[in-house]
C-alpha positions in Angstrom: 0.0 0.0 0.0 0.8 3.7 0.3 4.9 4.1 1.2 6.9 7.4 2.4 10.5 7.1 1.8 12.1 9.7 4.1 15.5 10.1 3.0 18.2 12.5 5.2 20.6 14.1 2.6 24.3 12.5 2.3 27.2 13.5 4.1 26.9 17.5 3.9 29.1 20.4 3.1 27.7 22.7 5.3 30.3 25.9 4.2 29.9 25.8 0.5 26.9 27.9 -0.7 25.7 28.0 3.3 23.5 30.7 1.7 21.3 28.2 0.1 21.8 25.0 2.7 25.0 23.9 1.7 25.9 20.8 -0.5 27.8 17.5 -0.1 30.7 16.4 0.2 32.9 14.1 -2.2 31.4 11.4 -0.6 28.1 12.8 -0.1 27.8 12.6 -3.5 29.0 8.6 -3.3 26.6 8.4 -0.5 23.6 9.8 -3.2 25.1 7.8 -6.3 24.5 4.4 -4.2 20.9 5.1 -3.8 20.2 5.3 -7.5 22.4 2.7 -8.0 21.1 0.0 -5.5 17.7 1.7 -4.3 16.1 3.9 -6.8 15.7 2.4 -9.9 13.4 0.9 -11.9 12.8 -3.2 -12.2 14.7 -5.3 -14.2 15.4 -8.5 -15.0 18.5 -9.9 -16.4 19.4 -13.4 -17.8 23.0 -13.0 -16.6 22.7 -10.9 -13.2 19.0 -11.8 -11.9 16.3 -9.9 -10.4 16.5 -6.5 -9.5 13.8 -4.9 -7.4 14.1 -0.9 -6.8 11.7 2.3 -5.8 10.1 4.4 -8.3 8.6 7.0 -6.8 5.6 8.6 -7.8 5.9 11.2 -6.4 8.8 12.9 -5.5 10.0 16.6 -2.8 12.7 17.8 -1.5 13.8 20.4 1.1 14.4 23.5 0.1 18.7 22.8 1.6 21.1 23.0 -1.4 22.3 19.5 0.4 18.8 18.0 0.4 18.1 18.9 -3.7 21.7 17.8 -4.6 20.7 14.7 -3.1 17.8 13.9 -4.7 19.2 15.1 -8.2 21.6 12.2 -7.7 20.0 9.7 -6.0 17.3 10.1 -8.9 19.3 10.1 -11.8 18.0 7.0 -13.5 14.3 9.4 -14.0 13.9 12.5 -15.8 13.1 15.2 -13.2 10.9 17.5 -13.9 11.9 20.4 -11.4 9.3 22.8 -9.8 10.4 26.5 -9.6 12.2 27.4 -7.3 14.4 24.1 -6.8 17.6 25.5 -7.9 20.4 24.9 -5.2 22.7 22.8 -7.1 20.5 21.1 -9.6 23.6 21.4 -12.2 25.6 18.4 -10.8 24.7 14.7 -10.5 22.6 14.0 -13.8 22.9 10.7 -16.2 23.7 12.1 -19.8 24.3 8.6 -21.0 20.6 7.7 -21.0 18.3 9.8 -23.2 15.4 11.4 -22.2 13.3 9.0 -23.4 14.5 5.7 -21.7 13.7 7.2 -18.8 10.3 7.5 -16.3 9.2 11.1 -15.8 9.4 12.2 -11.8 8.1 15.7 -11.0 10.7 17.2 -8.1 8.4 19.3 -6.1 10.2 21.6 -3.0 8.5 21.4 0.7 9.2 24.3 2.5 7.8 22.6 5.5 10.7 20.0 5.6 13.3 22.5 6.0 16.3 21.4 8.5 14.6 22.7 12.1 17.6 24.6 12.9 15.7 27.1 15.6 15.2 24.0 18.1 18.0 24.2 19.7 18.8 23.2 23.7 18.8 26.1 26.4 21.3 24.1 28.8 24.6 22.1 27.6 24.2 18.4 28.3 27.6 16.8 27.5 31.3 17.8 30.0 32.9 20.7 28.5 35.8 23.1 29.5 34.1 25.5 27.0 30.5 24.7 26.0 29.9 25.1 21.8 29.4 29.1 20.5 25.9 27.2 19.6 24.1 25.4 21.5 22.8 21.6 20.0 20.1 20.8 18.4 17.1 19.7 20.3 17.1 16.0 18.6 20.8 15.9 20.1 20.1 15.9 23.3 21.7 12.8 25.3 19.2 9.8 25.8 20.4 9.8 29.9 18.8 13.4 30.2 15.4 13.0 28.5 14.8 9.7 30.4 16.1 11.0 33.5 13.6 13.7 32.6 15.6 16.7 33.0 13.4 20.4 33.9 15.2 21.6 30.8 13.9 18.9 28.5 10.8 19.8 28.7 11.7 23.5 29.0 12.6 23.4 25.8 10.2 21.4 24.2 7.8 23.7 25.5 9.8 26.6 24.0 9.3 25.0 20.7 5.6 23.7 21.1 4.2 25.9 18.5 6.6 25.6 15.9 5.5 21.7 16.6 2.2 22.4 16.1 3.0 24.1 12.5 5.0 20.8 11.7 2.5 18.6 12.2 0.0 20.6 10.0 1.7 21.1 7.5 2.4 17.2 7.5 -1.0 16.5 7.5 -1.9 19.2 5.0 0.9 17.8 2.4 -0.7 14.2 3.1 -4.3 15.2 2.4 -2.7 16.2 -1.1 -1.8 12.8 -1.3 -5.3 11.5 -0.6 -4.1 10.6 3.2 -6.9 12.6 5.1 -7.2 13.3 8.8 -10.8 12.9 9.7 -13.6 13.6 7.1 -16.6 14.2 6.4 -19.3 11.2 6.2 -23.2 10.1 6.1 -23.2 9.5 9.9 -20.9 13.1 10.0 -17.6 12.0 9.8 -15.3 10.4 12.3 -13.7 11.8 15.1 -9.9 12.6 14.5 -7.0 10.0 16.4 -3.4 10.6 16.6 -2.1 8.4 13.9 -5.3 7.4 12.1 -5.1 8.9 8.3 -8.5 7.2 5.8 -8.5 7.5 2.3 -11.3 7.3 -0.3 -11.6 4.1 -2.1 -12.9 6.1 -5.3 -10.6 8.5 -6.1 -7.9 6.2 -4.8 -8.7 2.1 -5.7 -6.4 -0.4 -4.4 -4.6 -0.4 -7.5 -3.5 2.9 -7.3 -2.9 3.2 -3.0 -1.0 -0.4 -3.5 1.5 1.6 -6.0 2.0 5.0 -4.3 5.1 5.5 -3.3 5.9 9.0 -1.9 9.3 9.9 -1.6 11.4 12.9 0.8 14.7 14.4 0.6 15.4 16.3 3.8 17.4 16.3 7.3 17.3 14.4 10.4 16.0 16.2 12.6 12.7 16.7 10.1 12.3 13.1 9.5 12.5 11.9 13.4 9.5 14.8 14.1 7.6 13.4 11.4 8.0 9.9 13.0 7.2 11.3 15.9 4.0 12.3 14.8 3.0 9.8 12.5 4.1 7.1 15.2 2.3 8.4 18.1 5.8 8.7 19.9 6.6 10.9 22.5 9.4 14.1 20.5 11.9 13.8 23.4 12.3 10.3 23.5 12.4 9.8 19.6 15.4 12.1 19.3 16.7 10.6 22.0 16.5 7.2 20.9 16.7 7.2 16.9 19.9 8.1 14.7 19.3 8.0 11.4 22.8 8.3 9.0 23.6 10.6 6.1 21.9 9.3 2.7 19.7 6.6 5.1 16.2 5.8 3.8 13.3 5.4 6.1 10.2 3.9 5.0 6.8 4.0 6.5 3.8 2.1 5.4 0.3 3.3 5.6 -1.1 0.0 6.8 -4.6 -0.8 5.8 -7.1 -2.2 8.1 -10.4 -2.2 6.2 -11.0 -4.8 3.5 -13.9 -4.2 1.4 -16.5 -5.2 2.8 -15.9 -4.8 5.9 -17.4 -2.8 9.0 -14.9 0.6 9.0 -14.3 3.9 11.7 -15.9 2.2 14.3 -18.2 0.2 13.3 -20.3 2.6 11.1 -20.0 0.7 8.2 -18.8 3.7 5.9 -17.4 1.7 3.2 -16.0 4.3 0.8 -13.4 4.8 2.9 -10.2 2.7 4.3 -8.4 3.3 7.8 -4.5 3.6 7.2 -2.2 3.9 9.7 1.6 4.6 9.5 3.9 1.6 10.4 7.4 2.0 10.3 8.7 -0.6 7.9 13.0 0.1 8.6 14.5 3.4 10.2 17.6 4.6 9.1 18.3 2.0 6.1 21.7 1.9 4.7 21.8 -1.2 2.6 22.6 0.8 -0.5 26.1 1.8 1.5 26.6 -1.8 1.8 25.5 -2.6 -1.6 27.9 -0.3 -3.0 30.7 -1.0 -1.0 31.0 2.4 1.3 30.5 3.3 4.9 29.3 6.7 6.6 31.6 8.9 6.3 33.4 10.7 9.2 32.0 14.3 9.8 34.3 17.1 9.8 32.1 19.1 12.3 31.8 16.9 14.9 35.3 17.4 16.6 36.4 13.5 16.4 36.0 10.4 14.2 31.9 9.5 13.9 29.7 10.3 10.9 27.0 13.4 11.1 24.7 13.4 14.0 26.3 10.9 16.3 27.3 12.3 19.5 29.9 9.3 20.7 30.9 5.5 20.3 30.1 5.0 16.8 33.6 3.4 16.2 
């Protein structure tokens, strides 16, 4: 059924064109070239070499970051992009000359602003020993796991701080999804269903299992922006997702709108509304790297970290 592939941008170049979100690094670009190489790609099948089974997306965004379109330019190479407006950061590097336009499947490139790195949500209190605490301060999704389970007064202090901004997120999430045909509530014959955290329905006539069983949705953007939308897609508490997910440069995370209501069937309760099907998001693999494996690379060390671990991990990674 319906799938959103959540994909963080490869190892980033955060000085270069900073203007615009940066861009990647030598082997951010590696990093991007695996995933059209062993993830997004079309199906083939090959006397000599087997099977292959890749993700063609059908529909296709990126943030607004120079880092996040660069990587999806790459990693979607094997399509012919059709850019929106306004998706320019970069978009000169990374294409596949050698296959002409007309081998290859059409992919509109759309830009979210809403999936912009979070870069405001930052901690109020340093977590970590220091003889000098950073010029500026962490992120809030890097905030040690010992002092959001130990619940720490500035944890929640901060979350607080940032609880409208949430708010925003999550609308716009669900506003991007009702595009899609992923509705929140609706409208019914008994007057519609009240709304649930985590409970999406969709509309069996606009969208026929045909078409919800080959959706597949895919999102180039940052960390931080992909554990708040699991956060709220999941039903899991923000702290304690930050805390407790790491998800690595170029790695794909795929959620599955799982359906519950066969036709047929009693649906929403028992109210027997037919034209519509319960889905509800189901996280399929976080933080998927097999296309590093595939291609024979590991995650890069970051340069902005201060010693030898790739983006985003704090400690212990090697």
């Amino acid at each position: 059924m319906v799938r959103l592939y959540l994909i963080r941008h490869g190892d980033p170049d955060y000085d270069t064109n900073r203007k615009n979100g940066g861009t990647l690094t030598d082997h951010g670009r590696l990093e991007a070239r695996a995933l059209a190489d062993h993830f997004f790609f079309e199906n083939s099948d090959d006397a000599k070499n087997g099977s292959r089974r890749g993700v063609v997306p059908t529909a296709a965004y990126t943030s607004p970051a120079g880092r996040a379109v660069l990587t999806a330019r790459i990693a979607l190479s094997n399509f012919r992009l059709e850019e929106d407006p306004g998706t320019g950061a970069g978009l000169g590097q990374g294409g596949r000359p050698d296959l002409p336009h007309d081998d290859r499947r059409r992919i509109r490139l759309g830009t979210e602003e809403w999936t912009k790195e979070l870069s405001g949500w930052r901690q109020t209190k340093y977590h970590l020993p220091a003889d000098d605490p950073p010029p500026k301060m962490p992120a809030l999704w890097d905030l040690p796991a010992s002092a959001v389970r130990s619940r720490d007064a500035s944890v929640a202090e901060d979350h607080a701080r940032v609880a409208g901004e949430h708010r925003d997120f999550c609308r716009c999430a669900d506003e991007f999804l009702g595009r899609h045909g992923i509705l929140r509530g609706r409208s019914g014959p008994s007057g519609g269903a009240p709304e649930a955290p985590g409970v999406y329905y969709m509309d069996r006539a606009v969208y026929p299992e045909a078409s919800r069983r080959s959706a597949s949705i895919a999102i180039f953007c940052h960390a931080g922006t992909t554990m708040t939308l699991l956060s709220h897609l999941l039903g899991l508490p923000l702290p304690d997702a930050y805390s407790s997910l790491w998800l690595a440069p170029s790695s794909v995370t795929t959620v599955l709108f799982d359906e519950h209501n066969p036709p047929g069937s009693l649906c929403d309760g028992g109210q027997g509304e037919e034209g519509y099907v319960t889905v509800t998001p189901r996280a399929l693999c976080v933080g998927g790297t097999g296309h590093l494996f595939a291609a024979g690379i590991d995650s890069a060390d970051s340069k902005y970290e201060g010693w030898k671990r790739p983006s985003g991990v704090k400690c212990n990674y090697r």
